[in-house]
C-alpha positions as CSV (number, residue, x, y, z in Angstrom):
1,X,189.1,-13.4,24.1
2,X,185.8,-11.8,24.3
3,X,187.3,-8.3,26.0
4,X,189.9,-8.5,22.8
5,X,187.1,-8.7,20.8
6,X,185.1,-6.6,22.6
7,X,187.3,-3.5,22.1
8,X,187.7,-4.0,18.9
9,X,183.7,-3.6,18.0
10,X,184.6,-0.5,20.2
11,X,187.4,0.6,17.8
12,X,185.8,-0.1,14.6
13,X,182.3,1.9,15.8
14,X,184.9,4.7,17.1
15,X,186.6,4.4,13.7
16,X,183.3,4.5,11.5
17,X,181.7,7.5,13.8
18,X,184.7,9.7,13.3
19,X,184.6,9.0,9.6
20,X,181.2,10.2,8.9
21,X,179.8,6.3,7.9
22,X,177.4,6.4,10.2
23,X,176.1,10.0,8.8
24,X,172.8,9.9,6.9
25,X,173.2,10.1,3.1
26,X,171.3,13.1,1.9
27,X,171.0,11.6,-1.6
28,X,171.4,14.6,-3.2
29,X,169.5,16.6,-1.5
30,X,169.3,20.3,-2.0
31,X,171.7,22.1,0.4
32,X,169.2,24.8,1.1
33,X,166.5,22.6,1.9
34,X,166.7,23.4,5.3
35,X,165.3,26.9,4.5
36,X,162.4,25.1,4.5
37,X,161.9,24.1,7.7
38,X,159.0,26.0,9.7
39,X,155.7,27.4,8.9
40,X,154.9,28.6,5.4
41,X,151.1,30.4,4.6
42,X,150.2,31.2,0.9
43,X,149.8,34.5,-0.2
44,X,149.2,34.4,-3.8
45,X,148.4,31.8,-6.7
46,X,148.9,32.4,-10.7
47,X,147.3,29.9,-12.8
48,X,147.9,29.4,-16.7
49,X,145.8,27.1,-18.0
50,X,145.3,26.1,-21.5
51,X,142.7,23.5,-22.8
52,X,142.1,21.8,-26.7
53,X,140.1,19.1,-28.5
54,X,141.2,16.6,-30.5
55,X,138.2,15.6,-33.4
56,X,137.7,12.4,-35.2
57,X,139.8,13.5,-38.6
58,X,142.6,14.2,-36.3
59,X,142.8,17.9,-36.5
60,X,143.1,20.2,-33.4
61,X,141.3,22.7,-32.4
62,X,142.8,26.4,-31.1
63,X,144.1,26.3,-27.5
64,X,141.7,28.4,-25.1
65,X,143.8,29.9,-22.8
66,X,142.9,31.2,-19.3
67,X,144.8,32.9,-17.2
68,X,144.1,33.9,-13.1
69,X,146.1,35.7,-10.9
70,X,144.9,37.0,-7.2
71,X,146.0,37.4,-3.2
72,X,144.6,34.3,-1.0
73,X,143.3,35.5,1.9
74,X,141.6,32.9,4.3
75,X,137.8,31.8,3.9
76,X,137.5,34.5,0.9
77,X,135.6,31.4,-0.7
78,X,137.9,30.7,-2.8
79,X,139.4,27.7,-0.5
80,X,142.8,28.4,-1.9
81,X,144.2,29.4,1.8
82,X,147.0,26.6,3.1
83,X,149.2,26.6,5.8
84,X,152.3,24.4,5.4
85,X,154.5,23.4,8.6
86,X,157.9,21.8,7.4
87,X,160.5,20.2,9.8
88,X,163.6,18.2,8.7
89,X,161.6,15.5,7.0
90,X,158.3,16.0,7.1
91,X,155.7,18.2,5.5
92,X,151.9,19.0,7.1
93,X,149.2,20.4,6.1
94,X,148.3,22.6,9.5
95,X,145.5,25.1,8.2
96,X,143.3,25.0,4.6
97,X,140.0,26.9,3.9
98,X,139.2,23.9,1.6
99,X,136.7,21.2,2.2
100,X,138.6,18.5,0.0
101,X,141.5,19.2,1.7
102,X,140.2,18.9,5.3
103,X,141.1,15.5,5.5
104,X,144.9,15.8,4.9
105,X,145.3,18.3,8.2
106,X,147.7,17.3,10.7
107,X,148.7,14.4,8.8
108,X,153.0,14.5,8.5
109,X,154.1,13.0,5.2
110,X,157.7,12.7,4.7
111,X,159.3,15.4,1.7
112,X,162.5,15.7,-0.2
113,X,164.0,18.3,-1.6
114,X,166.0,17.2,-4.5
115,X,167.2,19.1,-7.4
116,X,164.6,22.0,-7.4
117,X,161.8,19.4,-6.8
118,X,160.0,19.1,-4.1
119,X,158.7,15.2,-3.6
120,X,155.8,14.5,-1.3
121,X,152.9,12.1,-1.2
122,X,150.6,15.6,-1.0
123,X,151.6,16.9,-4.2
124,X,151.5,13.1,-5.6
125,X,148.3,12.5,-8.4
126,X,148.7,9.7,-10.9
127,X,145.4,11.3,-12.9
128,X,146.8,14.3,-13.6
129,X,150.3,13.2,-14.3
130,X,151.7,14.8,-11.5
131,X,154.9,13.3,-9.3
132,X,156.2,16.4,-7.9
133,X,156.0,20.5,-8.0
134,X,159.1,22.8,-8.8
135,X,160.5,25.2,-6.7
136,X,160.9,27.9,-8.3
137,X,162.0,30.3,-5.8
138,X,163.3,29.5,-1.6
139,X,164.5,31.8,0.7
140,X,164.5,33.0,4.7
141,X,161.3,34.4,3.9
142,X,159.5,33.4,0.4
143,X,159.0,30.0,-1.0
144,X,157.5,29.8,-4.7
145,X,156.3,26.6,-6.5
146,X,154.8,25.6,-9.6
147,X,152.5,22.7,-10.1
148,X,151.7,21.6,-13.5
149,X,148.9,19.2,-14.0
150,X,147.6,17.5,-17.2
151,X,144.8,15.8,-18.2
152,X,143.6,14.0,-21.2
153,X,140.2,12.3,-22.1
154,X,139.2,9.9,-24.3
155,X,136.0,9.6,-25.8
156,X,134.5,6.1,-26.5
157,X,134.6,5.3,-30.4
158,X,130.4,4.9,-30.2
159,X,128.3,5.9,-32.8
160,X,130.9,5.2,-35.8
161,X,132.4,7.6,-37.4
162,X,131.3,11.6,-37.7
163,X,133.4,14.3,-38.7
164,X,134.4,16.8,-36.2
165,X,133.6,14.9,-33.8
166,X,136.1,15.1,-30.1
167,X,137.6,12.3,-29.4
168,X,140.3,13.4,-27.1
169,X,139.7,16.4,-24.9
170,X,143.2,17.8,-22.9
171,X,143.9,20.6,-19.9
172,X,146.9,21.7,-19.3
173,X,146.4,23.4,-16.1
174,X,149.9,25.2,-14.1
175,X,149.7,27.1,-11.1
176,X,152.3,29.1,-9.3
177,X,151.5,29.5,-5.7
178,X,153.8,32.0,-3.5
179,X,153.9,31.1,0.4
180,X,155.4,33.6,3.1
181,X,157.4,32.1,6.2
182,X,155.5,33.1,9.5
183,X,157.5,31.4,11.9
């Protein structure tokens, strides 16, 4: 009985193998997302950033708008310079010219690629609203995303009432960062 049985765990594994059950379930991701993989260094950044008040009588004022556009080079002192290493499932941060990123090098942190989003616990910050960046452009050699952050503040009610004064302050800040593949 337990070689009858025995075979047939054999046979149904057999079975399941041959019909692709036992393949992992991409759950939807992208089919290019293996363009990905390897090491990817930023080359240029494009930020367009837009910033208003809110006052007390609830009018708004005019959007100020600013707008930056410039080649990263390495320790420029900027501390825009990143080096990204992707492999089938994870994402690390291998090189950065930037103090407040020092402490995410070398760390892996798993990544999915999933309809034009890229998910990853880097990109993740509940403050400014921020879950994921788009890819906006992926191929053998280029790799273009676009973060866009957004923050609002609220001013305590104090003081009572005064016209014009800001109660809510709000940046809309959205960068476009361009990477090159140096494997």
């Amino acid at each position: 009985m337990k070689s009858i049985l025995k075979y047939a765990v054999v046979a149904v594994f057999a079975l399941l193998a041959t019909t692709g059950c036992f393949k992992p379930d991409d759950d939807g991701r992208d089919e290019n997302a293996n363009l990905l993989e390897g090491y990817w260094e930023i080359t240029h950044i494009t930020d367009n950033d837009y910033y208003y008040s809110v006052y007390s009588d609830g009018t708004q004022s005019e959007k100020e708008y600013d707008h930056f556009d410039s080649e990263v080079v390495c320790n420029d002192g900027q501390e825009e310079y990143v080096v990204l290493r992707f492999t089938e499932a994870l994402m690390t941060l291998v090189a950065t010219d930037s103090q407040e990123d020092v402490e995410n090098l070398n760390i892996p942190m798993p990544y999915t690629l999933k309809d034009g989003k890229l998910y990853s616990p880097i990109f993740v910050d509940p403050e400014a609203n921020v879950e994921y960046v788009e890819v906006l452009e992926l191929t053998n050699t280029t790799l273009k995303i676009k973060l866009d952050e957004y923050y609002k503040t609220v001013y305590d009610d104090e003081g009572g009432y005064e016209p014009n004064r800001v109660v809510e302050y709000h940046e809309c800040l959205s960068r476009i960062t361009t990477f090159k593949k140096i494997d």
